[in-house]
OpenMM code with the backbone's topology and positions (N, CA, C; nanometers):
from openmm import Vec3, app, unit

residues = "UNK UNK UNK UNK UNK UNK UNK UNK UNK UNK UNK UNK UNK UNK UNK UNK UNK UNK UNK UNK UNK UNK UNK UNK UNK UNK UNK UNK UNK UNK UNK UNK UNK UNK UNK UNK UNK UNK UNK UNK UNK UNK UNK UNK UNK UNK UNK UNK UNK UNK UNK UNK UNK UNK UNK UNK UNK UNK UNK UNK UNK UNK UNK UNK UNK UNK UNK UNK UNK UNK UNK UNK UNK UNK UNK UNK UNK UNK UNK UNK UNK UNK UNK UNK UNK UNK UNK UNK UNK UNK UNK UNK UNK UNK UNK UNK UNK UNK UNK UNK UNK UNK UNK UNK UNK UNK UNK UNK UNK UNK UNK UNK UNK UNK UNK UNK UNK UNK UNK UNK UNK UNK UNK UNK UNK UNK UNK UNK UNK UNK UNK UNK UNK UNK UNK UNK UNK UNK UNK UNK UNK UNK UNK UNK UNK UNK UNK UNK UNK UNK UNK UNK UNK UNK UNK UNK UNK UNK UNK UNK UNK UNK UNK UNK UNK UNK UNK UNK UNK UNK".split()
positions = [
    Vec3(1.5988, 6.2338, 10.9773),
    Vec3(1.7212, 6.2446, 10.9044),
    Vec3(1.8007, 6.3625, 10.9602),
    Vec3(1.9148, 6.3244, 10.9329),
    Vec3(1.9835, 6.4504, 11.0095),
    Vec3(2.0748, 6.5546, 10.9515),
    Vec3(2.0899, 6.6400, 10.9551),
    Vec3(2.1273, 6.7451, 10.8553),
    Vec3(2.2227, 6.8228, 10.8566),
    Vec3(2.3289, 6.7900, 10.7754),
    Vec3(2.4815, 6.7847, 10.8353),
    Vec3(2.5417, 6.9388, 10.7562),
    Vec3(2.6428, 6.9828, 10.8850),
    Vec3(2.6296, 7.1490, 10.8364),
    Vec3(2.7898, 7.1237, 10.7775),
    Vec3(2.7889, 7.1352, 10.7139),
    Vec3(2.9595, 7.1177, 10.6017),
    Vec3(2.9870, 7.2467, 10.5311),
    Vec3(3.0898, 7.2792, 10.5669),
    Vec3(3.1465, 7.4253, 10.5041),
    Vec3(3.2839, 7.3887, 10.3926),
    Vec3(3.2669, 7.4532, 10.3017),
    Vec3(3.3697, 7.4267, 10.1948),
    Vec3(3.4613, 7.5981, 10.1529),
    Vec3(3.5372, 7.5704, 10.1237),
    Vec3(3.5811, 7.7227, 10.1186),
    Vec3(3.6936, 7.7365, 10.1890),
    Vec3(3.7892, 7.8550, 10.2615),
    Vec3(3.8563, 7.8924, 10.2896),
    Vec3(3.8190, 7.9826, 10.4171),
    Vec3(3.8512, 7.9815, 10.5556),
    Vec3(3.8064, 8.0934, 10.6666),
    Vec3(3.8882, 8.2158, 10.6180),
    Vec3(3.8396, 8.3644, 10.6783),
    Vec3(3.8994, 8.4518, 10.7126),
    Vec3(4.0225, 8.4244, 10.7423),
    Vec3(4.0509, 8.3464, 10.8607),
    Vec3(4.2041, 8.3530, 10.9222),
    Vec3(4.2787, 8.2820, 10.8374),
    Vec3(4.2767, 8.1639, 10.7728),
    Vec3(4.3358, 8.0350, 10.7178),
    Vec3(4.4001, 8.1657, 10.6169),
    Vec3(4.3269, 8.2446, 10.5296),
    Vec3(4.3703, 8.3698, 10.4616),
    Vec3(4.4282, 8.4387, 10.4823),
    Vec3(4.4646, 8.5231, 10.5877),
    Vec3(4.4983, 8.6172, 10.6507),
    Vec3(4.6456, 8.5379, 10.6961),
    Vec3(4.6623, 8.4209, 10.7828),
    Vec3(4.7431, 8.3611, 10.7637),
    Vec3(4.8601, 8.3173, 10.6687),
    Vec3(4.8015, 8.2940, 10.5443),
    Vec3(4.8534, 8.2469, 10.3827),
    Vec3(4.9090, 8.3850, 10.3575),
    Vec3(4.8448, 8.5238, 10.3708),
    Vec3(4.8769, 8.5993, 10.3016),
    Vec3(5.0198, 8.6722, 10.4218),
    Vec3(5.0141, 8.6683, 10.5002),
    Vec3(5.1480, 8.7108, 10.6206),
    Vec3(5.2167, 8.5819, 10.5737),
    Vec3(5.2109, 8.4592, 10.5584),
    Vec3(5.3661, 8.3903, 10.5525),
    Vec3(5.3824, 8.4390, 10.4120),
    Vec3(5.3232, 8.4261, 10.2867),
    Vec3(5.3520, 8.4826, 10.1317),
    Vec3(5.4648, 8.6000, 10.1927),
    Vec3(5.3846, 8.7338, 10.2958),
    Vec3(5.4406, 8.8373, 10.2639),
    Vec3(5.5930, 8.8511, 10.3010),
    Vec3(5.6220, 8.7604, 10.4016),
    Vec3(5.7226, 8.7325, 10.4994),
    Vec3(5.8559, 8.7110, 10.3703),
    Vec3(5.7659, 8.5597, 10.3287),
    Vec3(5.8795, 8.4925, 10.2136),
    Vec3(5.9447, 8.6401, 10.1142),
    Vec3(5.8371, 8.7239, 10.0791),
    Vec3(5.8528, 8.8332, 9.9846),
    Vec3(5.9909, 8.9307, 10.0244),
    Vec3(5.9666, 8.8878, 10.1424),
    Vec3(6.0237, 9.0309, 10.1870),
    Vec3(6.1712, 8.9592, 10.2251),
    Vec3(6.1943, 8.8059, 10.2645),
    Vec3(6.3238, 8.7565, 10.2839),
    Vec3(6.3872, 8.7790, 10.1091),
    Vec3(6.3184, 8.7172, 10.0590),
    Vec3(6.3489, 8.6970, 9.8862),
    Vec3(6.4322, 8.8893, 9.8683),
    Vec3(6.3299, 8.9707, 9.8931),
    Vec3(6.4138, 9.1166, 9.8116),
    Vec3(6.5253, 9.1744, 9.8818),
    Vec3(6.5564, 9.1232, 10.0531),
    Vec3(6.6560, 9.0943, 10.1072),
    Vec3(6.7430, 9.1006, 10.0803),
    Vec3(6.7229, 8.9355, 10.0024),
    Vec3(6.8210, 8.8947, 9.9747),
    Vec3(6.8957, 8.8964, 9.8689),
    Vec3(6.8005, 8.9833, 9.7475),
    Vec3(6.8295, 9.0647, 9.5966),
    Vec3(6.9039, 9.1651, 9.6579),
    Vec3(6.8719, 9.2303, 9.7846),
    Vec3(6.9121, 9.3500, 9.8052),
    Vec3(7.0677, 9.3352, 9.8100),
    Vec3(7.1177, 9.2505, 9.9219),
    Vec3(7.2470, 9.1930, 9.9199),
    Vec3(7.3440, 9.1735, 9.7782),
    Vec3(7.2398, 9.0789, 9.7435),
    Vec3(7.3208, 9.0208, 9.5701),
    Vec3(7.3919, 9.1396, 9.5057),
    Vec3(7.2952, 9.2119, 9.5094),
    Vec3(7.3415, 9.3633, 9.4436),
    Vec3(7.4239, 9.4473, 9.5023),
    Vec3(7.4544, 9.4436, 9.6242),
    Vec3(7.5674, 9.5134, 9.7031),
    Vec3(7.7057, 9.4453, 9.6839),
    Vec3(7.6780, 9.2993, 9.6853),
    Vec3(7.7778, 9.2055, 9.6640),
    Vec3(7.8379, 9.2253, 9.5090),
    Vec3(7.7233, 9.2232, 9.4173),
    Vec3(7.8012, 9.2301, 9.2990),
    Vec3(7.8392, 9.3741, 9.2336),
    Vec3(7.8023, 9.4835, 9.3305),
    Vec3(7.8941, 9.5697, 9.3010),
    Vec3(8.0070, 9.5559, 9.3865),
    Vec3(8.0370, 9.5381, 9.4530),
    Vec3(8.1891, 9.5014, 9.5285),
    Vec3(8.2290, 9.4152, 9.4213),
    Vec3(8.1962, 9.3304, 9.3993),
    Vec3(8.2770, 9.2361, 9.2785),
    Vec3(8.3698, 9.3664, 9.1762),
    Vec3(8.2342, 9.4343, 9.1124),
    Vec3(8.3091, 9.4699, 9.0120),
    Vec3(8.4055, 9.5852, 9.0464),
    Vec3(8.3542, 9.6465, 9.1573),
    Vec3(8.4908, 9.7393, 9.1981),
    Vec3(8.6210, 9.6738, 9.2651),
    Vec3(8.6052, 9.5696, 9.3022),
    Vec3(8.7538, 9.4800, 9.3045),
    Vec3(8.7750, 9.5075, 9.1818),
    Vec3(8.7185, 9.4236, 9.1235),
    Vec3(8.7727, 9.3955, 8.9331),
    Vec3(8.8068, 9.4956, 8.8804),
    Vec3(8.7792, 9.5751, 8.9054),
    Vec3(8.7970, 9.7107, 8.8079),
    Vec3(8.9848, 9.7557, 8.8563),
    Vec3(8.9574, 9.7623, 9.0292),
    Vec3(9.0542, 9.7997, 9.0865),
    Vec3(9.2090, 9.7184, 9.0587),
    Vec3(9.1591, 9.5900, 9.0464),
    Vec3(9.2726, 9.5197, 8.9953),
    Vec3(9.3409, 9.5108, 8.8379),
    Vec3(9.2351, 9.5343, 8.7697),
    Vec3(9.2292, 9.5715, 8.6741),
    Vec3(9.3325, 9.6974, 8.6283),
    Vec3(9.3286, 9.8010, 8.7209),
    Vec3(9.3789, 9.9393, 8.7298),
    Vec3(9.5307, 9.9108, 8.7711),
    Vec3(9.5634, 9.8357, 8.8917),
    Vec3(9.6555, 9.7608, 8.9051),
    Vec3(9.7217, 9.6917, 8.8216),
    Vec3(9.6826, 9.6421, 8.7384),
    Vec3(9.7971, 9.5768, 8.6465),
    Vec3(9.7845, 9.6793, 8.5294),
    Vec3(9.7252, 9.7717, 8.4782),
    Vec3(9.7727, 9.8633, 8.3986),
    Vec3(9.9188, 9.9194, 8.4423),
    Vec3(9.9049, 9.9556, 8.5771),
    Vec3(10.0373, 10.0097, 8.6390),
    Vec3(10.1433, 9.9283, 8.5752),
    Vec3(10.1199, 9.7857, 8.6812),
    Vec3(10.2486, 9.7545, 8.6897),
    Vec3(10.2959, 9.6701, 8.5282),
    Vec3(10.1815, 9.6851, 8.4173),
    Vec3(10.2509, 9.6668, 8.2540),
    Vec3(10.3036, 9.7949, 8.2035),
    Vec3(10.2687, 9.9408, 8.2486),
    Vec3(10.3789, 10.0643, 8.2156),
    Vec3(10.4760, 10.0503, 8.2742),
    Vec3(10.5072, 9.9469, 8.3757),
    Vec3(10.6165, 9.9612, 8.4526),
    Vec3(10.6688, 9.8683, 8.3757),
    Vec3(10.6040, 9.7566, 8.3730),
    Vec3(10.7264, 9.6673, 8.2928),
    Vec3(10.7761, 9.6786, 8.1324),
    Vec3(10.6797, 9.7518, 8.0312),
    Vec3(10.7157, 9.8542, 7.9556),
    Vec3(10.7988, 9.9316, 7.9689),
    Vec3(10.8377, 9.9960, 8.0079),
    Vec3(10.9868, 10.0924, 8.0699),
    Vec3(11.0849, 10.0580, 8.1370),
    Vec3(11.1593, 9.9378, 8.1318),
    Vec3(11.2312, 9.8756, 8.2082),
    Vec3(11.3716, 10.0010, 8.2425),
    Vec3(11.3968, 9.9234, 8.3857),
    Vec3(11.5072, 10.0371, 8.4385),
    Vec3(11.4786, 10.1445, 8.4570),
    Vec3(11.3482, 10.1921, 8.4260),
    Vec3(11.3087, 10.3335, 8.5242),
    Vec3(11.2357, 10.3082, 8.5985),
    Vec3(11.2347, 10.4244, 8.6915),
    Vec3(11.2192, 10.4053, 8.8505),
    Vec3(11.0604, 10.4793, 8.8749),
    Vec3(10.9916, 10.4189, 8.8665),
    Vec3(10.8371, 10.4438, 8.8715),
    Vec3(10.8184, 10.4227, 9.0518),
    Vec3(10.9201, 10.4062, 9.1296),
    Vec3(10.9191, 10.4621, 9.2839),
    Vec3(10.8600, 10.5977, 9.3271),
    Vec3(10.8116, 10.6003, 9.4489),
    Vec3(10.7469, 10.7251, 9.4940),
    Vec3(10.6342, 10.8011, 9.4736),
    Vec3(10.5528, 10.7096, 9.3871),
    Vec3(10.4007, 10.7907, 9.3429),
    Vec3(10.3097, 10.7051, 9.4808),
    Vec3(10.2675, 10.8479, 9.5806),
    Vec3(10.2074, 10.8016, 9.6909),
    Vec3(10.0757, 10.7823, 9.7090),
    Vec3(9.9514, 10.7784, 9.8102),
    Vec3(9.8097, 10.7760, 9.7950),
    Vec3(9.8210, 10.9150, 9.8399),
    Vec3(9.6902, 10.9786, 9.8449),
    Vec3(9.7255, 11.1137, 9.8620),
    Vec3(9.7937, 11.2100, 9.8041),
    Vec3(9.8200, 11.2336, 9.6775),
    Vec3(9.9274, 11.2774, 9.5986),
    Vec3(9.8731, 11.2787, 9.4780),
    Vec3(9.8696, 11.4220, 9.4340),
    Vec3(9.7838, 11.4440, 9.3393),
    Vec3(9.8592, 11.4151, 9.1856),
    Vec3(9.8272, 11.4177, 9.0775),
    Vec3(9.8905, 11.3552, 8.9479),
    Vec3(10.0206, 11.4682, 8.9160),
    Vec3(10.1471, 11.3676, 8.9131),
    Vec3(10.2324, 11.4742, 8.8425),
    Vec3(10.2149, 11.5352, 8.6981),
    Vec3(10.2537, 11.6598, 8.6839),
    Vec3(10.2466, 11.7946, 8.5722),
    Vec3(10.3632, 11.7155, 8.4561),
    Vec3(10.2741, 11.6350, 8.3300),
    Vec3(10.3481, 11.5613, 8.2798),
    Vec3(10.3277, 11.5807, 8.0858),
    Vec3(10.4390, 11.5526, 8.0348),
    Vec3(10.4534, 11.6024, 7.8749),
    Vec3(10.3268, 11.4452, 7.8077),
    Vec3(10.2832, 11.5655, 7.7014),
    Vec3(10.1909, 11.4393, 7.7093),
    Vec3(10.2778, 11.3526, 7.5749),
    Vec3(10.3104, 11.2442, 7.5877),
    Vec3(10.4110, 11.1664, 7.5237),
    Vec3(10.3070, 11.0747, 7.3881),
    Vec3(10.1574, 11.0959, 7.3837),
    Vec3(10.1417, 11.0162, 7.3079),
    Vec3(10.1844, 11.1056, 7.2073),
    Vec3(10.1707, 11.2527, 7.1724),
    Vec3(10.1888, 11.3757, 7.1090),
    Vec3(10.3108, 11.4217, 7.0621),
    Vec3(10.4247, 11.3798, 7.1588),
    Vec3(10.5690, 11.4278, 7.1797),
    Vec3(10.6605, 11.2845, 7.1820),
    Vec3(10.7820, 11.3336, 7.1449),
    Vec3(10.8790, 11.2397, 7.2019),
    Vec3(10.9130, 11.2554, 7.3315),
    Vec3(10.9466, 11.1489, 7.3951),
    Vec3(10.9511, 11.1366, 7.5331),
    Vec3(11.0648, 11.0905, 7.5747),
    Vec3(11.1334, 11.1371, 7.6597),
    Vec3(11.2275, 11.0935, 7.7260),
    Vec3(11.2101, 10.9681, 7.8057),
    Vec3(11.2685, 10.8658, 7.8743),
    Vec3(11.2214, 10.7430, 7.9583),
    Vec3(11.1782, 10.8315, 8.0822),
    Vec3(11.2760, 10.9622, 8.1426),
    Vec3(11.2175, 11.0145, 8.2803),
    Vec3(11.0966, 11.0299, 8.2530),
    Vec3(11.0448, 11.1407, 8.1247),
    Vec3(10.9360, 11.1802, 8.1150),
    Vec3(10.8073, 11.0726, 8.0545),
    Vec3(10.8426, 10.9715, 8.0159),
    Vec3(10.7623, 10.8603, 7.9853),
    Vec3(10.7303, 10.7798, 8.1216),
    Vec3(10.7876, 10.8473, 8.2431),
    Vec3(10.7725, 10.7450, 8.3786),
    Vec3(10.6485, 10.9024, 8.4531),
    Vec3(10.6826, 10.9739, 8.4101),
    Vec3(10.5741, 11.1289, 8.4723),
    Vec3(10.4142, 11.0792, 8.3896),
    Vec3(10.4307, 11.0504, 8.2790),
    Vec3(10.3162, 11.0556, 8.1961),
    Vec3(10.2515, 10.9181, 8.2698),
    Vec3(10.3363, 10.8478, 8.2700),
    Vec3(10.2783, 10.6708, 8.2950),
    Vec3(10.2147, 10.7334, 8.4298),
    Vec3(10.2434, 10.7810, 8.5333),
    Vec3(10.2219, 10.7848, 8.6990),
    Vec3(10.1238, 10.8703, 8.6401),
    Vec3(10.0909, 11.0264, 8.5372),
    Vec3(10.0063, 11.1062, 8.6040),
    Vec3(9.8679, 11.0697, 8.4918),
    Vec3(9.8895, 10.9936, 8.4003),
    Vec3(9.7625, 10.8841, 8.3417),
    Vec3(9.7202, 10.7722, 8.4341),
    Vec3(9.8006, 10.7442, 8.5104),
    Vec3(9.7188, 10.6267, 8.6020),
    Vec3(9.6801, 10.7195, 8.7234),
    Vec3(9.7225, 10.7776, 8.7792),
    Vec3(9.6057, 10.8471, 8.8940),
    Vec3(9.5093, 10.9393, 8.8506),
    Vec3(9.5344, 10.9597, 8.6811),
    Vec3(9.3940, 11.0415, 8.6828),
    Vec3(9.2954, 10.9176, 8.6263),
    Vec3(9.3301, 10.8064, 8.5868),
    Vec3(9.2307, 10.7282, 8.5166),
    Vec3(9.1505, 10.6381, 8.6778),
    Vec3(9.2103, 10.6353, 8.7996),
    Vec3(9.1594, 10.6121, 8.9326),
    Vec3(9.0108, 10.6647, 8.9916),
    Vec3(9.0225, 10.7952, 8.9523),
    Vec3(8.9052, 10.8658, 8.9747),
    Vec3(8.8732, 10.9642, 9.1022),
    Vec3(9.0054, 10.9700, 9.2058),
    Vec3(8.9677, 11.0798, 9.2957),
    Vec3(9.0821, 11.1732, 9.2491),
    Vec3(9.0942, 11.1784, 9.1067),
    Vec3(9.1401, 11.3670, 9.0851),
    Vec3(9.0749, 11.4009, 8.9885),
    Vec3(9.0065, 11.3379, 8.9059),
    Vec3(8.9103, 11.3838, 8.8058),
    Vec3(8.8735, 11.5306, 8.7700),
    Vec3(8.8675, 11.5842, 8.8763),
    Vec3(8.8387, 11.7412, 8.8899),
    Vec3(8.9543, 11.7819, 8.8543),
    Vec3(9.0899, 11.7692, 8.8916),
    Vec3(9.2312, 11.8046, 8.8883),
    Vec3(9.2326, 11.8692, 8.7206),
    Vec3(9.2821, 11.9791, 8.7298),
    Vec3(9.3027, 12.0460, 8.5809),
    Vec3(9.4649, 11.9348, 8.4901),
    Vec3(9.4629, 11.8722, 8.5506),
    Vec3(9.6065, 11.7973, 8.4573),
    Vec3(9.5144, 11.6654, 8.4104),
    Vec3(9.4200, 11.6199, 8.4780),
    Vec3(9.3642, 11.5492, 8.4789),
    Vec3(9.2406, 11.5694, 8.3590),
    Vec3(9.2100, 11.6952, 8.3663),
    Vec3(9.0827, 11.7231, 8.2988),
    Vec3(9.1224, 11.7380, 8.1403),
    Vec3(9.2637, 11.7924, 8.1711),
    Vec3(9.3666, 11.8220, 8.0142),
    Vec3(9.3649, 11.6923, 7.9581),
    Vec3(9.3925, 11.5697, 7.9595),
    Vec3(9.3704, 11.4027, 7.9543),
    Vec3(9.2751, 11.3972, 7.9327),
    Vec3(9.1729, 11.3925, 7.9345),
    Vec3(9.0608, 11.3660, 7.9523),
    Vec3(9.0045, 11.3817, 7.7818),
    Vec3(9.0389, 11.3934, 7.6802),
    Vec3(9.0399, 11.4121, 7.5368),
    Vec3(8.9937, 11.3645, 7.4286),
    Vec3(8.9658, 11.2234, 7.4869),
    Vec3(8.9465, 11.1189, 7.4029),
    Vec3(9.0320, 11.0393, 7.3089),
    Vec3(9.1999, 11.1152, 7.3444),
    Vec3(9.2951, 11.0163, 7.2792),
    Vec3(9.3417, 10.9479, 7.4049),
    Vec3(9.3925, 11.0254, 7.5162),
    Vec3(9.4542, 10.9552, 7.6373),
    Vec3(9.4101, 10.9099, 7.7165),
    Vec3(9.2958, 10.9806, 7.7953),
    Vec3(9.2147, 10.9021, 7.8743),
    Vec3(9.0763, 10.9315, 7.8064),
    Vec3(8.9362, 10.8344, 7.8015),
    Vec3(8.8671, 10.8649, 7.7890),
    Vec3(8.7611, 10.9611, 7.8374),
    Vec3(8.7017, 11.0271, 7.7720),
    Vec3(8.6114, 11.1764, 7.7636),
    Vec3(8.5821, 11.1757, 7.8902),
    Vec3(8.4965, 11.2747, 7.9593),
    Vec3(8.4590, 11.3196, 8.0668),
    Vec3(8.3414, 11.2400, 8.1408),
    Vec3(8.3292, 11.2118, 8.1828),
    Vec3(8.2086, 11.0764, 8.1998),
    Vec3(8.1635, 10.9810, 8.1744),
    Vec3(8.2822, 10.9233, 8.0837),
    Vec3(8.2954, 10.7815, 7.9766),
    Vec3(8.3625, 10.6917, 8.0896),
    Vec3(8.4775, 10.7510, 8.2104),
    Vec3(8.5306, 10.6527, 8.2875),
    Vec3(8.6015, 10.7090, 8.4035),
    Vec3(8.4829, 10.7193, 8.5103),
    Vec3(8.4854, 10.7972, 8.6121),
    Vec3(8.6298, 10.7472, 8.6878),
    Vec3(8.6408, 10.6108, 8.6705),
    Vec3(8.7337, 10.5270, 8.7838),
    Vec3(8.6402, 10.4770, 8.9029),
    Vec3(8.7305, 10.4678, 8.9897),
    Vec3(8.6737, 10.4410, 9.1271),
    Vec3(8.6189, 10.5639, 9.1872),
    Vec3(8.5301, 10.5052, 9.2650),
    Vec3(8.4676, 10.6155, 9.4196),
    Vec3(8.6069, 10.6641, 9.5007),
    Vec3(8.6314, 10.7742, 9.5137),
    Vec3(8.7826, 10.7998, 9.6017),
    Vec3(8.8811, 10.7384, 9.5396),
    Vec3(8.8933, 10.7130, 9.4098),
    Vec3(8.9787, 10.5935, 9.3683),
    Vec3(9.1095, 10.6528, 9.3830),
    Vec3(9.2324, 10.5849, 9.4175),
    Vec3(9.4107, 10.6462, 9.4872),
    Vec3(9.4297, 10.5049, 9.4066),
    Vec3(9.6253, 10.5633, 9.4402),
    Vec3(9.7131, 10.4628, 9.3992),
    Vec3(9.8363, 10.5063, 9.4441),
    Vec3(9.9483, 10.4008, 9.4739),
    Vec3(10.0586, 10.3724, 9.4722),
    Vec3(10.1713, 10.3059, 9.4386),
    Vec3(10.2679, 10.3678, 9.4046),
    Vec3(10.3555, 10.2762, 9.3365),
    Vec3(10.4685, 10.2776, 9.4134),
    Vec3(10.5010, 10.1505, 9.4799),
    Vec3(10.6273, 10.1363, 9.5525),
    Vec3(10.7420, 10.0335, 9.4900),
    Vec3(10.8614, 10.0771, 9.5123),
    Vec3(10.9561, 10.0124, 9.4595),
    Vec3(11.0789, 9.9572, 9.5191),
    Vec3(11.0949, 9.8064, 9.5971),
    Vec3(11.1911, 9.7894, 9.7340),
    Vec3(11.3270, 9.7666, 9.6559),
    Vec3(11.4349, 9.7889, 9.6925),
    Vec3(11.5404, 9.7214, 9.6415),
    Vec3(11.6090, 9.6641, 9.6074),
    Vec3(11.5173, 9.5402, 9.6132),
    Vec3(11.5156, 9.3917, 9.5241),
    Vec3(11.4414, 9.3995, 9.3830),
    Vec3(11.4527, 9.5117, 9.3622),
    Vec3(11.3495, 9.5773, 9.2544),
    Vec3(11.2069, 9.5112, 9.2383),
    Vec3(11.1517, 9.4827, 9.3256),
    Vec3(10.9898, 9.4369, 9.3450),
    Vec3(10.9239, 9.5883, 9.3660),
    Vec3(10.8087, 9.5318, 9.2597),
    Vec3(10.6957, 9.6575, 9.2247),
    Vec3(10.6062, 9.6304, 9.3106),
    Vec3(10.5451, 9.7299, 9.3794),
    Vec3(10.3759, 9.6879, 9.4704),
    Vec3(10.3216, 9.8054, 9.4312),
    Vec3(10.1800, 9.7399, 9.3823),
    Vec3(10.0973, 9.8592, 9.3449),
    Vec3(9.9967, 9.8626, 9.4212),
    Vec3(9.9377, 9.9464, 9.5112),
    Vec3(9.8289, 9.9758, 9.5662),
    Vec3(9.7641, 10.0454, 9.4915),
    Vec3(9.5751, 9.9953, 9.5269),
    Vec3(9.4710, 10.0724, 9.4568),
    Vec3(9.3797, 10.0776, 9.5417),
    Vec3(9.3390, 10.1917, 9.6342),
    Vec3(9.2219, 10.1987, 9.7498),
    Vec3(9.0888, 10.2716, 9.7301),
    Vec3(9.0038, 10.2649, 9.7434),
    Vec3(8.8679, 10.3405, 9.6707),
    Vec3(8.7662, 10.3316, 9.8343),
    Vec3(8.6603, 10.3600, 9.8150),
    Vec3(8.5848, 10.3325, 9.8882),
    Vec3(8.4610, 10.3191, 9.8362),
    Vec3(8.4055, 10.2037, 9.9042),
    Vec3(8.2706, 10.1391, 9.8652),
    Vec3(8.1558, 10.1885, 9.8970),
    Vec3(8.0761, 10.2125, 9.8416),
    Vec3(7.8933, 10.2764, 9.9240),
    Vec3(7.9099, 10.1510, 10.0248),
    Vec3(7.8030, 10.2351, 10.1156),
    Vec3(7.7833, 10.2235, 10.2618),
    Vec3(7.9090, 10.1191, 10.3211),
    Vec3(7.9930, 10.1320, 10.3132),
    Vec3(8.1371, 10.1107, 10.4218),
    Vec3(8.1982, 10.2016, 10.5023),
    Vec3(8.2463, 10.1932, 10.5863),
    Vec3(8.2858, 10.3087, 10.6251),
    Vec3(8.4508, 10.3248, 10.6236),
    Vec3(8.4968, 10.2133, 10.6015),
    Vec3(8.6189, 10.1914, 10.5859),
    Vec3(8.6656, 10.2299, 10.4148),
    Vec3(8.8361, 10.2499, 10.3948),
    Vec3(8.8700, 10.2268, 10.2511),
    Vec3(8.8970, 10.0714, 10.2088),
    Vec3(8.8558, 10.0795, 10.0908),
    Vec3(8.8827, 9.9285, 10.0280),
    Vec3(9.0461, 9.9477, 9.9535),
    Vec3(9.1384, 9.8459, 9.9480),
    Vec3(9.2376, 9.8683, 9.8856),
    Vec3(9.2797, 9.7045, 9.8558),
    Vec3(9.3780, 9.7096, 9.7383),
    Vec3(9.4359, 9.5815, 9.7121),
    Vec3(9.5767, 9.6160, 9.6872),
    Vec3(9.6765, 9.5260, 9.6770),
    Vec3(9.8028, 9.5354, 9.6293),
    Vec3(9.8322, 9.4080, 9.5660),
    Vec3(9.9331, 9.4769, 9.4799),
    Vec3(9.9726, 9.3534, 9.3574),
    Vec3(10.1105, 9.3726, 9.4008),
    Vec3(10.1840, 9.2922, 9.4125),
    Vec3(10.3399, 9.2383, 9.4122),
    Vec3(10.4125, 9.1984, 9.2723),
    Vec3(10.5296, 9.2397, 9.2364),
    Vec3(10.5732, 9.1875, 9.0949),
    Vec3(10.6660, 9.1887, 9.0991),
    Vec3(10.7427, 9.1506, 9.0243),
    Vec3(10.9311, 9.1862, 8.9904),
    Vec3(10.9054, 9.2781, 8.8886),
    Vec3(10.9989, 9.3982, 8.9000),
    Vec3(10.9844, 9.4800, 8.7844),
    Vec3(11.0605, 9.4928, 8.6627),
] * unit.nanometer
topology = app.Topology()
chain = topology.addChain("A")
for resn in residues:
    res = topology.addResidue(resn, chain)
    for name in ("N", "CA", "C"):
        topology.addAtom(name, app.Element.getBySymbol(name[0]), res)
């Protein structure tokens, strides 16, 4: 009779094998979480940014016939009456509108006009709403009276600035 050698089980390698493609898949999979999560913070700093953008350009259309022209990137918040407190003139209701939206952006935060805002009636408290990373803005105004609002920030690991613009009639 003859005596038959039959192995049942799993080899060393067949294992060793299983466990390198598992690890492979593991490591495409957190990849690709890794991404998701870079991606969906870009989402929300668009969103936010546009978001910031049409705050602008509804103080603008709130104040009709004043000239919310000339607030540049680079340009720190104008020295403005705070109007929720005071009566306001329309000039000085166009200072307050420009120097509440570049401090609510987030690259003057530090700015002492900025920090004065910061109160919890006008802009919210000190670390309640940072804005954007580098967050800027602009408000341009062509002579067809069209509003463009720029909002530029910059994103972790980009090396470039991110910016959007909104177009409107004002």
């Amino acid at each position: 009779m003859k005596h038959m050698n039959t192995q049942r089980g799993f080899s060393m390698i067949e294992l060793l094998v299983a466990v390198l493609v598992m690890g492979i898949g593991v490591l495409g999979i957190t990849g690709l979480q890794m991404v998701s999560l870079q991606n969906n913070r870009g989402a929300l700093m668009r969103g936010e940014a546009v978001q910031l953008a049409y705050d602008m350009l509804d103080r603008v259309r709130a104040n009709p016939g004043s000239n919310y022209d000339g607030l540049n990137l680079g340009t720190a918040p104008p020295a403005a009456t705070n109007c929720n407190a005071n009566n306001c003139t329309e000039a000085q209701m166009v200072t307050f509108d420009q120097a509440v939206w570049k401090c609510s952006l987030g690259n003057w935060n530090a700015d002492a006009k900025c920090v004065a805002f910061r109160n919890g009636t006008i802009l919210p408290a000190a670390g309640a709403q940072p804005g954007l990373p580098a967050g800027d803005g602009r408000v341009a105004v062509n002579a067809a009276g069209i509003v463009t609002i720029t909002v530029q920030w910059q994103e972790p690991n980009m090396p470039n600035l991110s910016s959007i613009s909104i177009s409107s009639q004002g």
